[in-house]
C-alpha positions, 0 to 999 in steps of 0.5 A, spaced: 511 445 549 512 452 552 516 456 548 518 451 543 515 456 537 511 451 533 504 454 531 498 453 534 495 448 528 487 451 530 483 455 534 482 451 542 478 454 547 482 453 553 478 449 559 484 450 564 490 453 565 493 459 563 498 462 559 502 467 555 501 467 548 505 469 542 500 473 536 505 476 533 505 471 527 497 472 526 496 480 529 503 484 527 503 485 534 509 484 538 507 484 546 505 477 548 497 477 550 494 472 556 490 467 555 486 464 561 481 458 562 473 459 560 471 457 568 475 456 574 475 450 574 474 447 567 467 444 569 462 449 569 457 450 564 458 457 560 457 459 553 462 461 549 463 467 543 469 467 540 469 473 538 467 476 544 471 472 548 478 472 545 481 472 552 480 464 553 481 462 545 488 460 542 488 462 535 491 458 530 498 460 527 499 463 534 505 460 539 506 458 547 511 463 551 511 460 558 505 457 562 503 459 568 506 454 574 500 455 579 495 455 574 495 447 576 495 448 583 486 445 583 489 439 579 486 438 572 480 435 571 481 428 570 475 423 565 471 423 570 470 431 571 473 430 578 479 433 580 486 430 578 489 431 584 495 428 582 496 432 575 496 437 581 501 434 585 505 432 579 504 440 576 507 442 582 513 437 582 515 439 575 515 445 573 516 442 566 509 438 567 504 444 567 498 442 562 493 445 559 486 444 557 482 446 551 477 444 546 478 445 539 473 448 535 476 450 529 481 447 523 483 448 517 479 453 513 475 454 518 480 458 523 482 465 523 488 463 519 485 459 515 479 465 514 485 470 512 488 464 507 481 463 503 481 470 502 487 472 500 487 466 494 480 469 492 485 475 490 481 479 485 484 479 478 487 486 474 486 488 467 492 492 465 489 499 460 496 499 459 496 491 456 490 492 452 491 499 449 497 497 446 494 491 442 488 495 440 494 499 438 498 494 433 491 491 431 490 499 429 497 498 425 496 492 422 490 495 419 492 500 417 499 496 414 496 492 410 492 497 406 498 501 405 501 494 402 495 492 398 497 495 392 504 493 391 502 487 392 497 487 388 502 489 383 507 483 384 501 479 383 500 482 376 507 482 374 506 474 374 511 472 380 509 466 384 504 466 390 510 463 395 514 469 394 507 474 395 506 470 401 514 471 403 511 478 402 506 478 407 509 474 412 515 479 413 510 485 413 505 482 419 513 480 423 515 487 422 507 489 424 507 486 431 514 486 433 516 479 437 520 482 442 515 486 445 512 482 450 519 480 452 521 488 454 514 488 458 516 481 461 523 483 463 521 491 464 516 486 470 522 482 472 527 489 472 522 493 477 522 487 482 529 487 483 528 495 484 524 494 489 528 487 492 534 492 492 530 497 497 528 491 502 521 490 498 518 484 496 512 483 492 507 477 490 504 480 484 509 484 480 504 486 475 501 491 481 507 495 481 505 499 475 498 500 479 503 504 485 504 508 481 496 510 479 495 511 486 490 517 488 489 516 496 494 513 501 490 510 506 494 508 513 493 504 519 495 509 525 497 505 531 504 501 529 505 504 522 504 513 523 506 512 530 509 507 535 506 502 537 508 502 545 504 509 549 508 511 553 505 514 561 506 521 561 503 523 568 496 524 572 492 529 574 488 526 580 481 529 582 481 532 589 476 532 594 474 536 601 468 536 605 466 544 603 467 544 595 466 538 589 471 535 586 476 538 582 482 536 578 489 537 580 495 539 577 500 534 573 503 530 578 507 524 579 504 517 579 508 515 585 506 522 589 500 523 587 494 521 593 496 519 601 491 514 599 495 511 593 488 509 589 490 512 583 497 506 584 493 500 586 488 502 580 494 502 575 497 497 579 491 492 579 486 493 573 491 491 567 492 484 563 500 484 564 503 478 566 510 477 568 516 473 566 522 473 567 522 478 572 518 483 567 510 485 566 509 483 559 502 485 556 499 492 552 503 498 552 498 501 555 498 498 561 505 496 561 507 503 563 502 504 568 504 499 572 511 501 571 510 507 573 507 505 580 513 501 582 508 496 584 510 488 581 506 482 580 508 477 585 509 470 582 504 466 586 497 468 590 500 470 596 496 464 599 490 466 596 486 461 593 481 465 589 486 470 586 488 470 579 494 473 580 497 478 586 501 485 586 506 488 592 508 495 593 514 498 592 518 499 600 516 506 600 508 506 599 509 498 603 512 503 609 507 508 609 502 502 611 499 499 604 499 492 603 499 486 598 493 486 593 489 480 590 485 480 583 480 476 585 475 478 578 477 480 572 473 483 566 478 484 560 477 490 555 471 491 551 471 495 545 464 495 545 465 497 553 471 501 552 473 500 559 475 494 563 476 492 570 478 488 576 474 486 583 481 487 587 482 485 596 487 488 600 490 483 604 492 487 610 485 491 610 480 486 608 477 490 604 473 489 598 474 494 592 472 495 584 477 499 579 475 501 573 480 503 568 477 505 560 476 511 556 475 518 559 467 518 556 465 512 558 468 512 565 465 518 565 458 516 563 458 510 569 461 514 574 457 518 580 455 525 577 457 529 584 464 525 584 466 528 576 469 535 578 468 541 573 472 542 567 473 536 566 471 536 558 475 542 557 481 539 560 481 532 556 479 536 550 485 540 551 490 534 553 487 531 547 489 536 541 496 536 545 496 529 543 496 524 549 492 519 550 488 519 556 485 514 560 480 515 566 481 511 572 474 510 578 473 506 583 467 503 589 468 501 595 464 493 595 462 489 602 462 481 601 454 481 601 454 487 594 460 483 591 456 476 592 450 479 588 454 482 583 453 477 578 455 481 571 460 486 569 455 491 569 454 491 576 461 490 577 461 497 572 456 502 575 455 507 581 463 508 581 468 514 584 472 518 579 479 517 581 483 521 576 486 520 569 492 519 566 496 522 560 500 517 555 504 520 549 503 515 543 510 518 539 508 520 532 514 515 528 520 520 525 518 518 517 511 520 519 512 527 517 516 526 510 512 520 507 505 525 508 509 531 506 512 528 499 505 525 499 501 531 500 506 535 495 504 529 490 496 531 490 495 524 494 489 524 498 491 522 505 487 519 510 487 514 516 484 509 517 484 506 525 481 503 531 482 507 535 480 514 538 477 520 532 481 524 538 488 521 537 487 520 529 485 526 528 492 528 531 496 525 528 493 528 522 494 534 524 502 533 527 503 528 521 502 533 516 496 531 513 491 537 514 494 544 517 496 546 524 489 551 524 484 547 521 479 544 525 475 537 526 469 535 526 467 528 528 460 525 524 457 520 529 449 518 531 446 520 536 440 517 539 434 520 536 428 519 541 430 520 549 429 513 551 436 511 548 434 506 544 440 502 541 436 501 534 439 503 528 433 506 526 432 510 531 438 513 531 440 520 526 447 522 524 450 528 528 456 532 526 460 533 533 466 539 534 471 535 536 474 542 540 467 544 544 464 538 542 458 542 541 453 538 536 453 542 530 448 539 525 443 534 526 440 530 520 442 526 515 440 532 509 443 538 514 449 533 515 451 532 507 450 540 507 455 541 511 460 536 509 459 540 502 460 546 506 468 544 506 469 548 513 472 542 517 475 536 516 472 530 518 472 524 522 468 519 522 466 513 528 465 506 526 458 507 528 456 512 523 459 507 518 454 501 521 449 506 521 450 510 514 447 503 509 441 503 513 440 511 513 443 513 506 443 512 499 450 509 496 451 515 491 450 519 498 455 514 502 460 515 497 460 522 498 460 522 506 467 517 505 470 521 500 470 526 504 471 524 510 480 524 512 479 520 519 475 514 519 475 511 527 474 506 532 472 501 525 472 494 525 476 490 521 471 488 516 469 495 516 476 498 514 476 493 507 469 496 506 472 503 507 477 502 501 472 499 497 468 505 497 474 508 496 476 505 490 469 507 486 469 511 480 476 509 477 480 512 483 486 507 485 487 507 493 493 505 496 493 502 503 499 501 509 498 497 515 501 492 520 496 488 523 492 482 522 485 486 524 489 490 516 488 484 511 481 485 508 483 492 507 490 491 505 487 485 500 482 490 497 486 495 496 490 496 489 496 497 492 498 494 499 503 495 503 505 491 509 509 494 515 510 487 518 513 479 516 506 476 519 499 475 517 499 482 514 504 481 508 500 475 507 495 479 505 498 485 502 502 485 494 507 489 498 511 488 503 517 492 507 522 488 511 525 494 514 517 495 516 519 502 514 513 508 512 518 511 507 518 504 503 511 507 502 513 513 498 518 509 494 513 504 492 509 510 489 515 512 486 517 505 483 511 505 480 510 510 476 518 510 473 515 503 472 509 505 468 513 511 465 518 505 462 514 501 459 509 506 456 516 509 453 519 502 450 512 501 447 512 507 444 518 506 441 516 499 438 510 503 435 515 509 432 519 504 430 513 500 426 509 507 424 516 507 420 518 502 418 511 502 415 512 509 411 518 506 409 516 500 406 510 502 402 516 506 398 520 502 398 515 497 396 512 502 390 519 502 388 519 495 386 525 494 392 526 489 399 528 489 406 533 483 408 532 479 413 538 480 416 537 488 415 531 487 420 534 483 425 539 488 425 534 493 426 530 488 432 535 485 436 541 490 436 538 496 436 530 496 438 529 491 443 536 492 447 534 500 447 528 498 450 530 493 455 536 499 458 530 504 458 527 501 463 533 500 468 532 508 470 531 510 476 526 512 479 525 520 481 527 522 488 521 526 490 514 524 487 511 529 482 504 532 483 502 529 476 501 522 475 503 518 469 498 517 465 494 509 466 493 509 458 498 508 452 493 512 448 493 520 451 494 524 447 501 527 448 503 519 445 499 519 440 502 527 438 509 524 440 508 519 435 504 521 429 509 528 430 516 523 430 512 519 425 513 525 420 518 528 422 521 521 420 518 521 413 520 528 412 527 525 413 526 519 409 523 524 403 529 529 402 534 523 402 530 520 396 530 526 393 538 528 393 539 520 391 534 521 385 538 528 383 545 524 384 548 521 376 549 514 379 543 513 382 538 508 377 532 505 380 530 498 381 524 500 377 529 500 370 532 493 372 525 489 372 522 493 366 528 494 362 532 486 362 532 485 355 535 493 353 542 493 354 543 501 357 539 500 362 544 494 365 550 498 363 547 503 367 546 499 373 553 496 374 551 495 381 547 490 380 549 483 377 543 480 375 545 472 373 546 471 381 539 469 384 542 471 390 541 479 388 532 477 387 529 476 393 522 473 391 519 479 387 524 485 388 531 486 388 534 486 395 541 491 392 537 497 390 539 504 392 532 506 394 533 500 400 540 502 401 539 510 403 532 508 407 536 502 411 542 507 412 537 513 415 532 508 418 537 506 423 539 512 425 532 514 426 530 509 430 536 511 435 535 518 434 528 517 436 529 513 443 534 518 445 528 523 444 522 520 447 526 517 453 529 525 455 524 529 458 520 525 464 519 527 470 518 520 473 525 517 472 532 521 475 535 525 469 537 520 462 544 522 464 544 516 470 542 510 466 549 509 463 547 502 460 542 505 455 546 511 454 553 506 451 547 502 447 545 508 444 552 511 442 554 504 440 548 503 436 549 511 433 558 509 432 556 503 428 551 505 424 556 511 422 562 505 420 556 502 416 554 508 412 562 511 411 566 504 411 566 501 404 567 495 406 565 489 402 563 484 408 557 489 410 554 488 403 554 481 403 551 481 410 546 485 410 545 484 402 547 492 401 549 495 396 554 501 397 552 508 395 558 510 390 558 516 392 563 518 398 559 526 398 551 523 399 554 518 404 556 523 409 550 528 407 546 522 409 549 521 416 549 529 416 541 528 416 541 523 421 544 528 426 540 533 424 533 528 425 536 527 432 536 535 433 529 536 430 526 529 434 529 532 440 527 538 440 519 536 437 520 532 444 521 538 449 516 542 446 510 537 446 512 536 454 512 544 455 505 544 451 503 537 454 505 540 462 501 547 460 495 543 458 495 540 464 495 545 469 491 550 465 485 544 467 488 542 474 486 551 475 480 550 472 479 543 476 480 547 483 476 554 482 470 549 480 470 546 486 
C-alpha cells in the first residue's frame, strides 16, 4: 500500500500508473524519485532496458510514497487488454483504490539488490603480515630455544634420571616458547578497538580490518553527499539578451523572477524537471527542486482538463497578471547521463502554442543549439563560474507547430535546432568538515583523490577549496577526442587528449605525448569516465596504472568504473581507503581496503565500516583507530617476544646450573604480570592528529628486532651481574654442590636451605629451591615490568601513556608486589612459589636496586632507538622526495 514502508521484494517494470518512490534504502539518496508507466496506456508495444529506463522500473528494497490519483482517470487494462473503466471509476470513487500495474522481471538473486548482496558475500579474504610474521617469530624461537636447552637436557639424561621427568622438562619449555595467551591478547586487542569505535558511533563487519585503516596510503572520496552537500542550492541567472542590430550576449546576474518580459527562462525551469508534488511541496532532485521554487511556479495537482498531460504548472499571481497562463507537459524525456540533458514538449493553454525546452549541461545544450543563437564569452564565463564553484546549467528552447510535433518521433528531433535562453547558477556547498578531514589527511602524507559522477569542472573545485591541491594550481583534464573528422563514436578511432580545464585549449595529443606530460607533473589531473572506457583498448596496464596514480579527479565514472579505479588503485601493496554514501559507491567500497560508508542504506552493506553520525570526520578517525590498534598489538607481541627471549636466557642458565622454574613462579609471570599488561596495552587511546609516519605493516622492522635483541640484552646484562654478586656472597651454595655431592656431609651442612628428605624440594630432575632460581625469578619479574613500561612509552599513534590509567596501576601493582616478594621474609611466599628466601637482607635490596636501575636503561635505550628510528626515516623520506 502507499506509504505502508514495506520494500519492494523485486524489481517490476511498471505498465500503468505512476507514483513516488523512496530509494533511500537501495541509493543513499534521500529525495523521493518519480516512476511512470512504460506507455501510456499500458498496452502498446515497447522495448525495455533497465538500465536505460530507470524511469518505469521499481527496484527491489525500494518503498511506495504516495500514488498518483488521476494516474487512473483512462481506467486500468482489464484481462482482456480493454480498458477497465470501472477500475477507473472506482480509482476516482477512492482515493485509497488507486493501483498500479507491473510486470516483475527480476527476483531473488537476480535484482539490483540481490546483485549488491552477492557481491558482498564474495568478500575477498585478508591475510594479516602482522599474523603470519609473529608465528614465523615464535617458530624462529622455538628453534633457537631448543638448541640452547639441548645440552642440559642431554645432561639429565646422562645423570640417569627418568625420561617422564626430561619429558616434564620439555613441555614447560615448549609452554614458555609459544605463550598461551597470546592469541587471546590479540583476540581481545580485536574486541577492544571495536568498542573504540562503537563509542565514536561507528560500527564494523570485520573487526580485523581495523588494523588496515590504519595502513591506509590514498584516501579515495565520493564528492556529491560525502565532500559536499547533497542538495545545490539555485543561486542566480544570467539570461541571453537579444536585438535586431547585434547577436546574442549574455546579461548581468539577475533575478529568476525578473529576468525576461517573456518569462521563458521561468516556464523552462517551471516545466522541464522531475518534480512531483506532495503535500503541497515539489519533491524530486535538488537540482530541480530549487529551480522550480525559484520561479514561484507550482504543479497543479490535476491536468487542468488536459487529457494528454502528464502533469500541469501555474504561474504565481504576479507573472499570471502580466498575462502568462497555465502550462501542460504533454512529453517528457528524462535525464540521460549519456545526453546529459532532458527535456519536455510543454503547451500554453491560454496561447495554444506549442514549444520544447531543454534543460542539461552547459557543453551539451550548446552543442545542440542554433550557432547564431550562442552569444560570445560564453566559454569564458562558464569557465569563470565553474572555477567560483557553481554549478551550471544551461537552458534553450524552440517553437514547434502541430505538424513538426507530429513528425518528431525521437528525443533527437525533440533536442535539435533549439535557441539558447540563458544559464543558471547553483552552489553545491562544500560540507563544513570537508576541509579539516583533507587537512589532517594531506598533513599525514595520504594521497587524496575523488572519485564521482559528476562533472571534472565541480571535482576539481572541490579539490581545490576542499584542501587537496593548493589554491594556484592548475587543472588539466585527460579526456578522448575523436581522432578522424567524421566523429566516429569508435573506441578505436579515438585518441587521449589532455584539456586546460581553464581555456580549454587542448594542450597534447596522443597516448605517448600524454604520459610525457603527466610525468611532466605541471598539472593536476582530472580524468573522464570516457578516457577510462577507452584506456584498456589504447594502453598498456603498466601505462594504465601510471595514468590512474597520477591523476587526483576522476569524473563523470560508472559505478563499475569506481570499483575499477580502486583496484587500480590498490597495486603494488599500496592500501586504499574509500568514502561514500550512495549504492552507485558499493563495488568501490566493497574493493577497497577500508570502507566507510556515510549512509545506513545499501552502502553500509557493502562497506566494513559504517558512520551512524554519516559524518566525514569519522573517516579520520577510523585512520587514527587503526593505527593505535595496529601500534598495540604490534606492542603486546613484542612484549610476549621480550618476555620469551628472556625467559629463555634465563633458563639455558638456570638449566646449566642444575636449577627449575616452579610452575607457580610461571604463572605468576603469565597471568598477573604478562598477559594483563598486554591486554591494558591496548586500552590506549588513540592520537588526536594523524602523524606523517604509518606504523609499520610488519611485526618484523628493523626497529623491533633492535628493541628486542637490545632489551633482550640489556636484560641478560642484568641477570649477569645479579649472579655475579650472589656467587661472591658467603651464603651462596649452588645447586650443583647438592646433586654431586649427597653422600658428603659439609657440603649439606653448607646447604642449610635445603632439606633434602622432602621430595617436595626435587622437581624431577633439578631442584626448584636453589639461590640461582631465587635471584633470577626476583629480577626477572621486575624485568619483565620494566621492559612494558619502556616499549609502550615512546609512540606517536597513542595519546601520551600517561592517559591509560588502567595500564599504568597494573604496572605499579605489579613493581609494588614484586618488591613485597623480594624484601618481606615471608614464609607463605616460599611455599607458594616454591622459593627459597636469600638470607641476606643487603643483596635482596641490591637486587631491587638493580631492578630500578634496568628500568631506567631499558627506558632510556627505548628513546634512543625512536630518535634514531625517526631519523632514519625522514633521512629516506628526503632522499625519496628529491628523487622524484
Amino acid at each position: 500500500p502507499p506509504g505502508g514502508g514495506e520494500n519492494i521484494p523485486c524489481d517490476i517494470v511498471l505498465l500503468f500508473g505512476e507514483c513516488v518512490l523512496d530509494e533511500s534504502s537501495r541509493t543513499g539518496e534521500t529525495t523521493p524519485v518519480i516512476r511512470r508507466a512504460l506507455t501510456e496506456d499500458g498496452r502498446s508495444a515497447q522495448l525495455f532496458i533497465p538500465t536505460v529506463m530507470p524511469e518505469h522500473t521499481l527496484s527491489s528494497g525500494s518503498s511506495i510514497i504516495d500514488v498518483r490519483d488521476d494516474a487512473a482517470k483512462a481506467g486500468a487494462p482489464g484481462p482482456d487488454g480493454a480498458a477497465d473503466d470501472t477500475a477507473g471509476d472506482a480509482a476516482l470513487a477512492d482515493d485509497d483504490n488507486t493501483s498500479l500495474i507491473g510486470l516483475v522481471y527480476g527476483t531473488g538473486f537476480s535484482t539490483t539488490q540481490g546483485l549488491a548482496l552477492r557481491e558482498i558475500f564474495q568478500a575477498m579474504k585478508l591475510n594479516f603480515k602482522v599474523l603470519q610474521n609473529t608465528f614465523i617469530v615464535f617458530v624462529v624461537f622455538a628453534i633457537v630455544g631448543f638448541a640452547l636447552l639441548t645440552y642440559p637436557i642431554v645432561v639429565y639424561i646422562d645423570l640417569g634420571f627418568s625420561w617422564s621427568a626430561v619429558g616434564k622438562v620439555i613441555a614447560r619449555v615448549l609452554a614458555r616458547l609459544f605463550p598461551p595467551g597470546l592469541p587471546i591478547v590479540l583476540t581481545l586487542g580485536t574486541i577492544i578497538a571495536t568498542k573504540k569505535l562503537e563509542h565514536q558511533n561507528v560500527i564494523t563487519l570485520d573487526p580485523e580490518r581495523i588494523i588496515l585503516a590504519g595502513w591506509i596510503d590514498i584516501a579515495a572520496f565520493d564528492k556529491t553527499g560525502t565532500l559536499t552537500s547533497s542538495e545545490s542550492k539555485f543561486s542566480h541567472a544570467i539570461r541571453v539578451e537579444r536585438s535586431e542590430s547585434g547577436p546574442p550576449i549574455l546579461s548581468n546576474s539577475v533575478n529568476i523572477l525578473s529576468c525576461s518580459k517573456d518569462h521563458e527562462l521561468e516556464k523552462c525551469l517551471a516545466t522541464c524537471h522531475g518534480c512531483y508534488q506532495l503535500r503541497d511541496m515539489p519533491i524530486g532532485n535538488s537540482v530541480d527542486v530549487e529551480g522550480l521554487l525559484a520561479t514561484g511556479w507550482r504543479i497543479e495537482p490535476s491536468r487542468l482538463d488536459i487529457d494528454d498531460a502528464l502533469f500541469c504548472v501555474s504561474p504565481p499571481d504576479t507573472v499570471a497578471a502580466a498575462g502568462c497562463g497555465p502550462l501542460a507537459v504533454l512529453r517528457q524525456f528524462g535525464f540521460d547521463s549519456d545526453a546529459r540533458c532532458q527535456s519536455v514538449l510543454v503547451e500554453d493553454i491560454l496561447a495554444g502554442n506549442l514549444k520544447v525546452y531543454v534543460k542539461g549541461s552547459c557543453e551539451q545544450v550548446a552543442s545542440i543549439c542554433d550557432p547564431a543563437s550562442i552569444p560570445e564569452g560564453l566559454l569564458e564565463a562558464t569557465s569563470q563560474a565553474n572555477s567560483m564553484g557553481y554549478y551550471i546549467i544551461a537552458l534553450a528552447s524552440k517553437v514547434c507547430s502541430e505538424e513538426q510535433v507530429e513528425l518528431m518521433e525521437t528525443r533527437q528531433d525533440h533536442e535539435s535546432g533549439l535557441t539558447l535562453l540563458g544559464l543558471v547558477m547553483y552552489r553545491g556547498n562544500i560540507l563544513p568538515s570537508t576541509r579539516a578531514t583533507i587537512d589532517a589527511l594531506v598533513d599525514a602524507n595520504l594521497r587524496t583523490v575523488i572519485i564521482t559522477g559528476d562533472s571534472a569542472v565541480s571535482g576539481a573545485y572541490v579539490a581545490r577549496n576542499g584542501g587537496m591541491v593548493g589554491p594556484g594550481e592548475r587543472f588539466a583534464a585527460i579526456d578522448v577526442k575523436p581522432a578522424t573528422s567524421d566523429q566516429s563514436d569508435t573506441v578505436e578511432e579515438k585518441t587521449l587528449v589532455v584539456v586546460d580545464m581553464a581555456t580549454q585549449e587542448v594542450l597534447v595529443r596522443g597516448q605517448d605525448k600524454v604520459l610525457e606530460f603527466v610525468r611532466t607533473d605541471k598539472y593536476q589531473l582530472t580524468m573522464t569516465g570516457r578516457a577510462l572506457a577507452a584506456l584498456i583498448d589504447i594502453l598498456e596496464e603498466e601505462q594504465i596504472d601510471f595514468l590512474i596514480r597520477s591523476v587526483r579527479v576522476f569524473a563523470g565514472v560508472k559505478p563499475l568504473q569506481k570499483a575499477w579505479v580502486v583496484r587500480s588503485l590498490m597495486k603494488g601493496n599500496v592500501y586504499v581507503g574509500m568514502c561514500g554514501d550512495g549504492s552507485n559507491d558499493c563495488g568501490a567500497l566493497r574493493e577497497a581496503d577500508m570502507a566507510l560508508a556515510l549512509s545506513r542504506g545499501e552502502a553500509s552493506l557493502c562497506a566494513t565500516f559504517t558512520s551512524l553520525n554519516c559524518e566525514l570526520s569519522d573517516f579520520t578517525n577510523l585512520i587514527r583507530n587503526g593505527r593505535s590498534a595496529m601500534t598495540s598489538a604490534s606492542t603486546a607481541v613484542r612484549l610476549y617476544l621480550l618476555y620469551t627471549s628472556l625467559l629463555i636466557g634465563n633458563q639455558v642458565y638456570i638449566r646449566l646450573n642444575y636449577g627449575s622454574v616452579g610452575m607457580n613462579m610461571l604463572l605468576y609471570d603469565e597471568f598477573a604480570l604478562a598477559f594483563p599488561l598486554a591486554v591494558l596495552m591496548q586500552l590506549r587511546r588513540p592520537a588526536k592528529t594523524l602523524s606523517k609516519r604509518k606504523p609499520a605493516t610488519s611485526i618484523i622492522t628493523w626497529e623491533n628486532v633492535l628493541s628486542v635483541i637490545g632489551q633482550t640484552v640489556i636484560g641478560m646484562l642484568f641477570s649477569y651481574w645479579a649472579q655475579i654478586l650472589m656467587l661472591s656472597q658467603t651464603w651462596f651454595c649452588s645447586a650443583y654442590t647438592v646433586l654431586f655431592n649427597l653422600n658428603q656431609p659439609i657440603p649439606i651442612r653448607r646447604c642449610m636451605w635445603f632439606d633434602l628428605s622432602n621430595p617436595i624440594y626435587f622437581e624431577g630432575p633439578a631442584l626448584v629451591y636453589s639461590y640461582e632460581t631465587a635471584t633470577w625469578w626476583n629480577l626477572g619479574h621486575f624485568q619483565l615490568v620494566a621492559v612494558a613500561l619502556a616499549i609502550e612509552i615512546p609512540w606517536a599513534h597513542c595519546l601520551p601513556l600517561y592517559t591509560n590509567y588502567p595500564f599504568l596501576i597494573w604496572a605499579a601493582l605489579g613493581w609494588i608486589m614484586n618488591s613485597v616478594i623480594l624484601l618481606v621474609p615471608w614464609d607463605n611466599f616460599s611455599n607458594a612459589f616454591g622459593l627459597v628466601m636469600v638470607p641476606d637482607y643487603q643483596y635482596r635490596w641490591q637486587l631491587w636496586g638493580m631492578a630500578w636501575a634496568h628500568l631506567g636503561c631499558a627506558l632510556m635505550f627505548e628513546f634512543l632507538l625512536l630518535t634514531l628510528s625517526n631519523h632514519v626515516y625522514f633521512y629516506f623520506q628526503r632522499r625519496k622526495i628529491r628523487a622524484c
